[in-house]
C-alpha positions as CSV (number, residue, x, y, z in Angstrom):
1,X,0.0,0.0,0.0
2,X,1.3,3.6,-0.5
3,X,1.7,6.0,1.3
4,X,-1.3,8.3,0.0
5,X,-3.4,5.3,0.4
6,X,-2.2,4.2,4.0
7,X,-3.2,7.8,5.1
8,X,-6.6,7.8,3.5
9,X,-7.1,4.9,5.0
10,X,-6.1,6.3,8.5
11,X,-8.1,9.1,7.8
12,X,-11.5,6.8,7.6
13,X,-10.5,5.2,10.9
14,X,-10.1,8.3,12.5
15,X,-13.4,9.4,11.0
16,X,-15.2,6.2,11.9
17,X,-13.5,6.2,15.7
18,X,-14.9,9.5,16.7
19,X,-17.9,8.4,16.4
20,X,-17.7,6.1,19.4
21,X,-17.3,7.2,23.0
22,X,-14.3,5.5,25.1
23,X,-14.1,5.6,28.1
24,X,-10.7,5.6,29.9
25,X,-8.7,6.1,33.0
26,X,-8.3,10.2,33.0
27,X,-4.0,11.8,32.6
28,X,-3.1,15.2,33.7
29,X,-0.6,15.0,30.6
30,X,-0.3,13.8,27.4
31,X,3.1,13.3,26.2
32,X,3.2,14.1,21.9
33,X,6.4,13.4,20.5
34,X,8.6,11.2,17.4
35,X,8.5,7.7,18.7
36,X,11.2,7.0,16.5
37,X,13.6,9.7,17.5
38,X,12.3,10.2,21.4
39,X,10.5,7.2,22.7
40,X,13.4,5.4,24.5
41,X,14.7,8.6,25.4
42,X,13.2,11.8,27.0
43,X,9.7,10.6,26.3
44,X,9.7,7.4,28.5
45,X,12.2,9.3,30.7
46,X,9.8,12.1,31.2
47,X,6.8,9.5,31.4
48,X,8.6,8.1,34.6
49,X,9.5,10.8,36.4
50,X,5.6,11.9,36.3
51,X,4.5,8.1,37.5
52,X,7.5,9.0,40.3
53,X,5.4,12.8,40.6
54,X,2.3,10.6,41.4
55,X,1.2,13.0,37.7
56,X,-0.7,10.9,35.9
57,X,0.4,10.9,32.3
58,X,-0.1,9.3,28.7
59,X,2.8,8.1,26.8
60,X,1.4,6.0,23.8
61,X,3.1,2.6,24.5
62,X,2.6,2.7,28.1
63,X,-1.0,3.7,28.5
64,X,-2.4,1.3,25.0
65,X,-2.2,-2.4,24.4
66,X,-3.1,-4.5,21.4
67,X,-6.6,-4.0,20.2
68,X,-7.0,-0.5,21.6
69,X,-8.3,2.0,18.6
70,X,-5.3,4.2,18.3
71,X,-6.7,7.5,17.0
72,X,-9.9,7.2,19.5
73,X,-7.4,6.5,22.5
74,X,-4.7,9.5,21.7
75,X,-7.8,12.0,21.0
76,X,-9.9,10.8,23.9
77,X,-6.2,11.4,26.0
78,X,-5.3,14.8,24.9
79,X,-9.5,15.9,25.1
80,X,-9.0,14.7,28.8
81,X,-5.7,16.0,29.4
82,X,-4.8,19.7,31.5
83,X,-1.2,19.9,29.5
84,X,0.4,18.7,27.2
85,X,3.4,18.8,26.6
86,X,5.7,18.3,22.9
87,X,9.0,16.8,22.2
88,X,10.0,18.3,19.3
89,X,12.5,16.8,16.9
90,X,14.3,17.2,13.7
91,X,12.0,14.6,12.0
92,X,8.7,15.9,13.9
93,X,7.0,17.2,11.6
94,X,7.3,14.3,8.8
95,X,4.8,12.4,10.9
96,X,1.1,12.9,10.5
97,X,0.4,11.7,14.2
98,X,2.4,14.5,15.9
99,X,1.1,17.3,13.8
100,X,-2.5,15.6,14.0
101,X,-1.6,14.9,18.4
102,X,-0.3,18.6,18.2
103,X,-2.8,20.8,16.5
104,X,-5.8,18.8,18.7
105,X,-4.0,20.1,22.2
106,X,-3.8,23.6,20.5
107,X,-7.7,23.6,19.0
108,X,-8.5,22.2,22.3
109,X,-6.6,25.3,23.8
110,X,-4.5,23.1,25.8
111,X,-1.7,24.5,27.9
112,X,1.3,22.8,25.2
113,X,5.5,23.0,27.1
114,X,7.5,22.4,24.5
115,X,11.2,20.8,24.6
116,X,12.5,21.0,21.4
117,X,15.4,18.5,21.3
118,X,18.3,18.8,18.7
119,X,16.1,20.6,17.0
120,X,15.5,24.7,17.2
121,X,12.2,26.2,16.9
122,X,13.0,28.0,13.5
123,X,13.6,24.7,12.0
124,X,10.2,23.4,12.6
125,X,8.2,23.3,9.4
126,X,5.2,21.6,7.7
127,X,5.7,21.3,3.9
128,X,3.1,20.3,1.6
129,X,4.1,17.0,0.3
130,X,0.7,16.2,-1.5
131,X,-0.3,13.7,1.2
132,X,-2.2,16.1,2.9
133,X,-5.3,18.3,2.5
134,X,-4.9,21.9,2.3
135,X,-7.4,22.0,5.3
136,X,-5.0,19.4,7.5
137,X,-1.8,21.9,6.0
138,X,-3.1,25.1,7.4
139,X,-4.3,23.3,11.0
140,X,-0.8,21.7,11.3
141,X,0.9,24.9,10.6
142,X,-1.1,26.6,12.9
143,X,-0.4,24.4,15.5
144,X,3.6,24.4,14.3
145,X,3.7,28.3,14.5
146,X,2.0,28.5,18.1
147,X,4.5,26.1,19.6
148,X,7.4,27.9,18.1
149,X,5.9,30.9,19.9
150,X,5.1,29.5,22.8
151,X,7.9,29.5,26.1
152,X,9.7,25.8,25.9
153,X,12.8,24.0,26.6
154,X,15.9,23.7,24.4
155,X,17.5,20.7,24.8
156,X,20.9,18.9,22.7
157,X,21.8,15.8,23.7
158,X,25.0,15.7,22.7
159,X,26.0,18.6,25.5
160,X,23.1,18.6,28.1
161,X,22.4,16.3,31.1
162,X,19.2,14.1,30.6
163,X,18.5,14.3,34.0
164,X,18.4,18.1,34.3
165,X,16.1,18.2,31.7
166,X,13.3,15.9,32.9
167,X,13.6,16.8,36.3
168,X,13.3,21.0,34.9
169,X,10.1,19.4,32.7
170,X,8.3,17.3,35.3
171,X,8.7,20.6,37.7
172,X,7.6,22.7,35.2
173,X,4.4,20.2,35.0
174,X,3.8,20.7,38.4
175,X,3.8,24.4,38.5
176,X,1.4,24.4,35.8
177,X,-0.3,22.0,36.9
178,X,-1.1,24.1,40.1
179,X,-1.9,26.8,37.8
180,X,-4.9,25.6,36.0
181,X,-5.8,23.9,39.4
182,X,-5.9,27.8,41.2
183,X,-7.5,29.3,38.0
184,X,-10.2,26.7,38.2
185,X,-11.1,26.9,41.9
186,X,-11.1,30.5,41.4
187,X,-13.6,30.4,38.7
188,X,-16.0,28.6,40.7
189,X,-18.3,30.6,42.0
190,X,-18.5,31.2,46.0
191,X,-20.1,28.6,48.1
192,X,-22.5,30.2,50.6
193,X,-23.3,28.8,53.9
194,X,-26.7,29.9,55.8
Protein backbone atom coordinates (compact mmCIF):
# COMPACT_ATOMS: atom_id res chain seq x y z
CA UNK A 1 0.00 0.00 0.00
CA UNK A 2 1.32 3.65 -0.48
CA UNK A 3 1.73 6.01 1.32
CA UNK A 4 -1.32 8.30 0.04
CA UNK A 5 -3.42 5.34 0.39
CA UNK A 6 -2.25 4.19 4.01
CA UNK A 7 -3.17 7.80 5.06
CA UNK A 8 -6.64 7.82 3.48
CA UNK A 9 -7.14 4.85 5.04
CA UNK A 10 -6.08 6.29 8.53
CA UNK A 11 -8.06 9.11 7.81
CA UNK A 12 -11.45 6.81 7.59
CA UNK A 13 -10.48 5.19 10.86
CA UNK A 14 -10.12 8.28 12.52
CA UNK A 15 -13.45 9.35 10.98
CA UNK A 16 -15.23 6.25 11.95
CA UNK A 17 -13.45 6.15 15.66
CA UNK A 18 -14.85 9.48 16.68
CA UNK A 19 -17.87 8.35 16.40
CA UNK A 20 -17.73 6.10 19.43
CA UNK A 21 -17.27 7.23 23.01
CA UNK A 22 -14.35 5.51 25.07
CA UNK A 23 -14.10 5.62 28.09
CA UNK A 24 -10.69 5.61 29.86
CA UNK A 25 -8.65 6.14 33.04
CA UNK A 26 -8.30 10.23 32.98
CA UNK A 27 -3.98 11.77 32.61
CA UNK A 28 -3.13 15.20 33.74
CA UNK A 29 -0.62 15.04 30.63
CA UNK A 30 -0.27 13.81 27.38
CA UNK A 31 3.12 13.32 26.19
CA UNK A 32 3.20 14.08 21.90
CA UNK A 33 6.37 13.43 20.50
CA UNK A 34 8.65 11.18 17.43
CA UNK A 35 8.51 7.67 18.67
CA UNK A 36 11.18 7.00 16.50
CA UNK A 37 13.60 9.66 17.46
CA UNK A 38 12.31 10.24 21.44
CA UNK A 39 10.49 7.21 22.66
CA UNK A 40 13.39 5.39 24.51
CA UNK A 41 14.73 8.60 25.39
CA UNK A 42 13.23 11.81 26.98
CA UNK A 43 9.68 10.61 26.29
CA UNK A 44 9.68 7.44 28.45
CA UNK A 45 12.16 9.31 30.74
CA UNK A 46 9.83 12.12 31.22
CA UNK A 47 6.85 9.55 31.39
CA UNK A 48 8.64 8.11 34.62
CA UNK A 49 9.46 10.75 36.36
CA UNK A 50 5.64 11.90 36.30
CA UNK A 51 4.49 8.08 37.51
CA UNK A 52 7.55 8.97 40.28
CA UNK A 53 5.41 12.80 40.62
CA UNK A 54 2.27 10.64 41.35
CA UNK A 55 1.22 13.03 37.74
CA UNK A 56 -0.74 10.89 35.94
CA UNK A 57 0.37 10.90 32.34
CA UNK A 58 -0.06 9.34 28.71
CA UNK A 59 2.77 8.07 26.79
CA UNK A 60 1.37 5.96 23.77
CA UNK A 61 3.14 2.65 24.46
CA UNK A 62 2.63 2.75 28.08
CA UNK A 63 -0.96 3.72 28.49
CA UNK A 64 -2.45 1.32 25.03
CA UNK A 65 -2.24 -2.42 24.38
CA UNK A 66 -3.14 -4.48 21.44
CA UNK A 67 -6.58 -3.97 20.21
CA UNK A 68 -6.99 -0.49 21.63
CA UNK A 69 -8.30 1.96 18.63
CA UNK A 70 -5.33 4.22 18.30
CA UNK A 71 -6.69 7.47 17.02
CA UNK A 72 -9.88 7.16 19.53
CA UNK A 73 -7.38 6.47 22.47
CA UNK A 74 -4.71 9.53 21.66
CA UNK A 75 -7.76 11.98 21.01
CA UNK A 76 -9.92 10.85 23.89
CA UNK A 77 -6.25 11.44 25.96
CA UNK A 78 -5.33 14.84 24.88
CA UNK A 79 -9.51 15.94 25.11
CA UNK A 80 -8.99 14.71 28.78
CA UNK A 81 -5.73 16.02 29.43
CA UNK A 82 -4.84 19.71 31.46
CA UNK A 83 -1.24 19.88 29.54
CA UNK A 84 0.43 18.72 27.20
CA UNK A 85 3.45 18.80 26.65
CA UNK A 86 5.65 18.31 22.87
CA UNK A 87 8.96 16.84 22.18
CA UNK A 88 10.04 18.28 19.32
CA UNK A 89 12.52 16.76 16.86
CA UNK A 90 14.34 17.23 13.71
CA UNK A 91 11.96 14.65 12.03
CA UNK A 92 8.67 15.89 13.91
CA UNK A 93 6.97 17.24 11.64
CA UNK A 94 7.29 14.32 8.83
CA UNK A 95 4.83 12.44 10.94
CA UNK A 96 1.08 12.91 10.46
CA UNK A 97 0.37 11.73 14.16
CA UNK A 98 2.43 14.50 15.91
CA UNK A 99 1.07 17.26 13.76
CA UNK A 100 -2.49 15.64 14.04
CA UNK A 101 -1.63 14.91 18.36
CA UNK A 102 -0.27 18.58 18.19
CA UNK A 103 -2.79 20.78 16.52
CA UNK A 104 -5.83 18.82 18.70
CA UNK A 105 -4.02 20.14 22.22
CA UNK A 106 -3.84 23.57 20.49
CA UNK A 107 -7.68 23.57 19.04
CA UNK A 108 -8.49 22.25 22.25
CA UNK A 109 -6.64 25.31 23.76
CA UNK A 110 -4.48 23.10 25.77
CA UNK A 111 -1.74 24.51 27.88
CA UNK A 112 1.30 22.81 25.23
CA UNK A 113 5.46 23.00 27.08
CA UNK A 114 7.47 22.40 24.49
CA UNK A 115 11.17 20.76 24.60
CA UNK A 116 12.45 21.00 21.42
CA UNK A 117 15.38 18.49 21.28
CA UNK A 118 18.34 18.79 18.68
CA UNK A 119 16.08 20.61 17.02
CA UNK A 120 15.47 24.71 17.16
CA UNK A 121 12.20 26.19 16.94
CA UNK A 122 12.95 27.99 13.52
CA UNK A 123 13.57 24.73 11.97
CA UNK A 124 10.24 23.35 12.58
CA UNK A 125 8.15 23.32 9.45
CA UNK A 126 5.19 21.59 7.71
CA UNK A 127 5.73 21.30 3.95
CA UNK A 128 3.11 20.30 1.59
CA UNK A 129 4.06 17.00 0.28
CA UNK A 130 0.72 16.22 -1.51
CA UNK A 131 -0.26 13.72 1.19
CA UNK A 132 -2.23 16.11 2.88
CA UNK A 133 -5.30 18.34 2.47
CA UNK A 134 -4.91 21.91 2.31
CA UNK A 135 -7.36 22.01 5.27
CA UNK A 136 -4.97 19.43 7.52
CA UNK A 137 -1.78 21.89 5.99
CA UNK A 138 -3.11 25.06 7.39
CA UNK A 139 -4.33 23.30 11.03
CA UNK A 140 -0.77 21.70 11.31
CA UNK A 141 0.91 24.90 10.57
CA UNK A 142 -1.05 26.61 12.89
CA UNK A 143 -0.43 24.42 15.55
CA UNK A 144 3.58 24.38 14.27
CA UNK A 145 3.71 28.28 14.47
CA UNK A 146 1.96 28.50 18.14
CA UNK A 147 4.46 26.11 19.62
CA UNK A 148 7.40 27.87 18.11
CA UNK A 149 5.87 30.87 19.86
CA UNK A 150 5.09 29.46 22.83
CA UNK A 151 7.92 29.52 26.13
CA UNK A 152 9.74 25.81 25.94
CA UNK A 153 12.84 24.02 26.57
CA UNK A 154 15.88 23.73 24.39
CA UNK A 155 17.54 20.65 24.79
CA UNK A 156 20.94 18.88 22.71
CA UNK A 157 21.83 15.79 23.73
CA UNK A 158 25.00 15.65 22.72
CA UNK A 159 26.03 18.59 25.53
CA UNK A 160 23.09 18.65 28.09
CA UNK A 161 22.38 16.33 31.12
CA UNK A 162 19.20 14.14 30.61
CA UNK A 163 18.53 14.33 34.02
CA UNK A 164 18.42 18.07 34.28
CA UNK A 165 16.07 18.22 31.70
CA UNK A 166 13.31 15.85 32.88
CA UNK A 167 13.56 16.83 36.26
CA UNK A 168 13.30 20.96 34.94
CA UNK A 169 10.08 19.45 32.68
CA UNK A 170 8.26 17.31 35.32
CA UNK A 171 8.70 20.63 37.65
CA UNK A 172 7.57 22.71 35.24
CA UNK A 173 4.44 20.16 34.98
CA UNK A 174 3.84 20.75 38.42
CA UNK A 175 3.80 24.37 38.51
CA UNK A 176 1.37 24.35 35.78
CA UNK A 177 -0.34 22.04 36.91
CA UNK A 178 -1.06 24.08 40.12
CA UNK A 179 -1.95 26.83 37.85
CA UNK A 180 -4.88 25.61 35.99
CA UNK A 181 -5.83 23.91 39.42
CA UNK A 182 -5.88 27.78 41.17
CA UNK A 183 -7.48 29.26 38.04
CA UNK A 184 -10.25 26.71 38.20
CA UNK A 185 -11.10 26.91 41.88
CA UNK A 186 -11.09 30.46 41.43
CA UNK A 187 -13.56 30.40 38.71
CA UNK A 188 -16.00 28.59 40.67
CA UNK A 189 -18.31 30.59 42.04
CA UNK A 190 -18.45 31.21 46.02
CA UNK A 191 -20.10 28.57 48.09
CA UNK A 192 -22.51 30.20 50.57
CA UNK A 193 -23.32 28.85 53.86
CA UNK A 194 -26.67 29.95 55.80
Amino acid sequence: MNRAAMLNTIKRQMAFQKTRPVVQPACDVFINHRGIDTKRSIASLLYHQLLLSRIPSFLDNKNMKPGDKLFENIDNAIMGCKIGVAVFSPRYCESYFCLHELALMMESRKKVIPIFCDVKPSELRVTNNKMYSQAEIKRFRYAIEEAKHTVGLAFDTSKENWADVVTYATDLVKESLIEIDNEKNAARPAEIVY
